[in-house]
N, C-alpha and C positions, 0 to 999 in steps of 0.2 A: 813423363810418368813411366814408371818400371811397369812391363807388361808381367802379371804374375799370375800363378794358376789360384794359390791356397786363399787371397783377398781377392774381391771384384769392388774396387772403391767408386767408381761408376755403376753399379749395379747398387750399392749400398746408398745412395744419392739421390735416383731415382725410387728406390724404395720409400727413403726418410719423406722425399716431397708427396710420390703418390697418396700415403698414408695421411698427411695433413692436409690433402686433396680429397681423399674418402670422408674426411673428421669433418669437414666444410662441407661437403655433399651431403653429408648424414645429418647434417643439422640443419641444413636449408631446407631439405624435405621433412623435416620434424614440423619445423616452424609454419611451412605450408600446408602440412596435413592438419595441423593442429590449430592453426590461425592464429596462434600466439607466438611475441617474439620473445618470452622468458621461456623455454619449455622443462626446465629445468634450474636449481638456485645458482650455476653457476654461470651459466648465460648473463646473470646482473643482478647479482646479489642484492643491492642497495634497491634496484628498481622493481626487484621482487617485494621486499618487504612496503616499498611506498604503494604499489597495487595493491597488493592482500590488504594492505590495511584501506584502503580506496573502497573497495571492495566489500569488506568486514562493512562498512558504514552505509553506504550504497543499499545493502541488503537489509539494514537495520533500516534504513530510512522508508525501502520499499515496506518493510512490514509499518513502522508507523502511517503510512497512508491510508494500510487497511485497517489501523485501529482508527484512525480519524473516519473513516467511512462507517466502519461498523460505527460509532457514536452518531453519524449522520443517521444510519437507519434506527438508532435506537431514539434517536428525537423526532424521526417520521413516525414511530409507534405512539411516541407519546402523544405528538402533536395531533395526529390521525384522531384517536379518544377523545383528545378534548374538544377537537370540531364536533366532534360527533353531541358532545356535551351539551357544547356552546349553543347546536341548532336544535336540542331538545327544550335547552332552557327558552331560548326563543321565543318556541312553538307554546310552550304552558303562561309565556307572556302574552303572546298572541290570544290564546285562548280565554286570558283573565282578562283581560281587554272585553271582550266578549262578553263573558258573565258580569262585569262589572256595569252592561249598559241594562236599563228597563226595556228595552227592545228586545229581551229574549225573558222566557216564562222559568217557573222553574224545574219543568219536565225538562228543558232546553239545558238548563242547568245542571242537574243530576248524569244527562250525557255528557257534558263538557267537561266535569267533574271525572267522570270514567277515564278519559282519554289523558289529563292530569295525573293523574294517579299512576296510570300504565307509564307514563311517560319516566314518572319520577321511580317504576322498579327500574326502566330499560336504563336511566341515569347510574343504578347502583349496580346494574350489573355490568357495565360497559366499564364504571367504574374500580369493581372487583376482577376484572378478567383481561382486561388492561396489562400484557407484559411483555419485556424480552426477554427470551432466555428462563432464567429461572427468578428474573428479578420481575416485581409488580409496581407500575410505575403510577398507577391514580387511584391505590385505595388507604393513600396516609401516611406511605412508608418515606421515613427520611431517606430523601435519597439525598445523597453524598457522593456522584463519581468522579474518581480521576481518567484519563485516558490519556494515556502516554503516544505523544505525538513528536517526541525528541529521540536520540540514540544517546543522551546523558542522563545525570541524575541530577541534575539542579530543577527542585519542585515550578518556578515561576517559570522556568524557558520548555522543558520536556515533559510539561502536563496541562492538561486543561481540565477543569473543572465542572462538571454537568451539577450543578445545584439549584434543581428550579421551583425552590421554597416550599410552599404549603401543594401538596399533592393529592391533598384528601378533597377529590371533586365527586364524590356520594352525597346523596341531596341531603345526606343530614352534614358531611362538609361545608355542603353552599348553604346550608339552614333556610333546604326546603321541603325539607320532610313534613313541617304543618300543613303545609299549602294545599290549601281546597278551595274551589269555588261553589259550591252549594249556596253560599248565598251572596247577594252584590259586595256586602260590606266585607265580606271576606276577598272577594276578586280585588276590590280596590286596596286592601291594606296587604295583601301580596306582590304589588307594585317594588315597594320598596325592598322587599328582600330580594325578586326576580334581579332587579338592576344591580345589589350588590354581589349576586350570585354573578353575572355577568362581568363584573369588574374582577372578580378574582378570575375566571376564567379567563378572559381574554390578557390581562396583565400577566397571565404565567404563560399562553400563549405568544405573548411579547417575549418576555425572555428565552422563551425555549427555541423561539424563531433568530433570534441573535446568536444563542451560542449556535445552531446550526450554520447561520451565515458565516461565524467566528471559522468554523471545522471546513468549512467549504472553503475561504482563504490560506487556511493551514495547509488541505492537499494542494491549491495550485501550486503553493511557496515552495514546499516539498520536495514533489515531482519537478520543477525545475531547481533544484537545488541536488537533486538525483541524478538529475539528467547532466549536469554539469560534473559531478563530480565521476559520471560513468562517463564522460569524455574526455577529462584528464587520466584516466585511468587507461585510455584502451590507447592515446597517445604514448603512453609508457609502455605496456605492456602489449599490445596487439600488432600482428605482423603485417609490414608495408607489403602487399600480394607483388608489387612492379618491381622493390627493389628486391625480391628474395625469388621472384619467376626470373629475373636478370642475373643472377646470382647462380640460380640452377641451371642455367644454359652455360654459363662461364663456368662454373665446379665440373660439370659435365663431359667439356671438350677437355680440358685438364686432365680429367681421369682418361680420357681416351688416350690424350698424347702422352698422360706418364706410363701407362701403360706398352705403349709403341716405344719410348723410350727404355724401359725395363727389359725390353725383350731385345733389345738392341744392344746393352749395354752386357746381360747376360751373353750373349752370343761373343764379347770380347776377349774371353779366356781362352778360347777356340783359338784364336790365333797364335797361341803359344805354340799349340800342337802341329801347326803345318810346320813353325821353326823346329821342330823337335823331327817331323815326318824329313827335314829337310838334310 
């Protein structure tokens, strides 16, 4: 090799490597500070875009959870109301029971009657005030909801339906608004409509309790269909800490010796000048 003042091709060597030695250093502590191994699209183009979209759906699926949840609590409101119903209607059973026997007079009656009566406002109004949100779930109104439990748009797989038929449980819904015991024959011919009143109660209570069972198997499925796919994801995209802390100690010592090496190599021109001194 020509020893020469104007080129340092050894100096120029040590440069080209240090600098793809600094390029690697810079990105191992990107990666590490950042905890991701894409930090940028050109790091893996292809494995950027399979994350984001990993990702993109991930996110979609964590918000369906919480729309299955909020329907979970929107069928604990409903359901809540109609126990509260169900043990009103009960109690005014109980009480025609009562009036229905000659074992109570009719002063005895005229109380029993009271408590009837009260019973069947706190029925309409349990039943009018009944709601979530700005929706009224027991005073008649078709409810019809969807609740989007999918990140598509296909209606049978990304929706569930809350349709829990006749909602009108106001005692003149359950057609108990006649209902008096004032007299025996009255107590016992309210029999029959107390038990129909019960039957629609409790059979829409049946269904409202299945579709909540339904929305409670939907987040398990969910959340581990989440969790799986936030696993594939961070295999692609999230930084190995052991191979990139291994990585930073080897980038490291490299920059030190190119560095030692640059300074070695620059001092080689110098030796023209002692020929020249000579």
């Amino acid at each position: 090799m020509a020893l020469t003042i104007m080129t340092n091709e050894l100096a120029l060597s040590a440069q080209r490597n240090l600098d793809q030695t600094q390029r690697r250093l810079h990105s191992t502590i990107q990666r590490l500070a950042s905890g991701s191994r894409i930090v940028q699209a050109s790091d893996d183009p292809a494995g950027l875009a399979i994350s984001d979209n990993l990702n993109a759906t991930a996110r979609s699926l964590g918000q369906a959870v919480r729309n299955a949840q909020d329907g979970v609590s929107l069928i604990q409101v409903f359901e809540g109301g109609m126990t509260e119903i169900n043990n009103m209607v009960i109690r005014i059973r109980e009480l025609s029971m009562q009036s229905a026997s000659d074992t109570v007079g009719q002063k005895e009656r005229v109380m029993l009657n009271h408590e009837v009566q009260q019973l069947k406002s706190e029925i309409d109004r349990v039943a009018k005030t009944t709601k979530y949100g700005d929706t009224f779930l027991l005073n008649g109104a078709n409810l019809d909801m969807e609740i989007q439990v999918g990140v598509n748009n296909v209606d049978e797989v990304d929706r569930i339906r809350f349709a829990p038929g006749k909602t009108d449980m106001t005692a003149a819904g359950l057609n108990l608004d006649g209902i008096e015991v004032l007299e025996k024959v009255d107590a016992q011919e309210a029999f029959e409509a107390l038990d129909g009143a019960l039957t629609v109660v409790n059979d829409t209570r049946a269904r409202v309790g299945s579709a909540q069972n339904r929305l409670n198997t939907t987040i398990s499925a969910t959340n581990i269909f989440m969790e799986n796919l936030l696993a594939a994801k961070s295999r692609i995209r999230d930084a190995d800490i052991a191979t990139e802390s291994a990585s930073l100690a080897r980038e490291t010592i490299l920059r030190k010796a190119g560095v030692a090496v640059l300074t070695q190599a620059n001092e080689t021109p110098a030796l023209a000048l002692q020929l020249l001194r000579g």
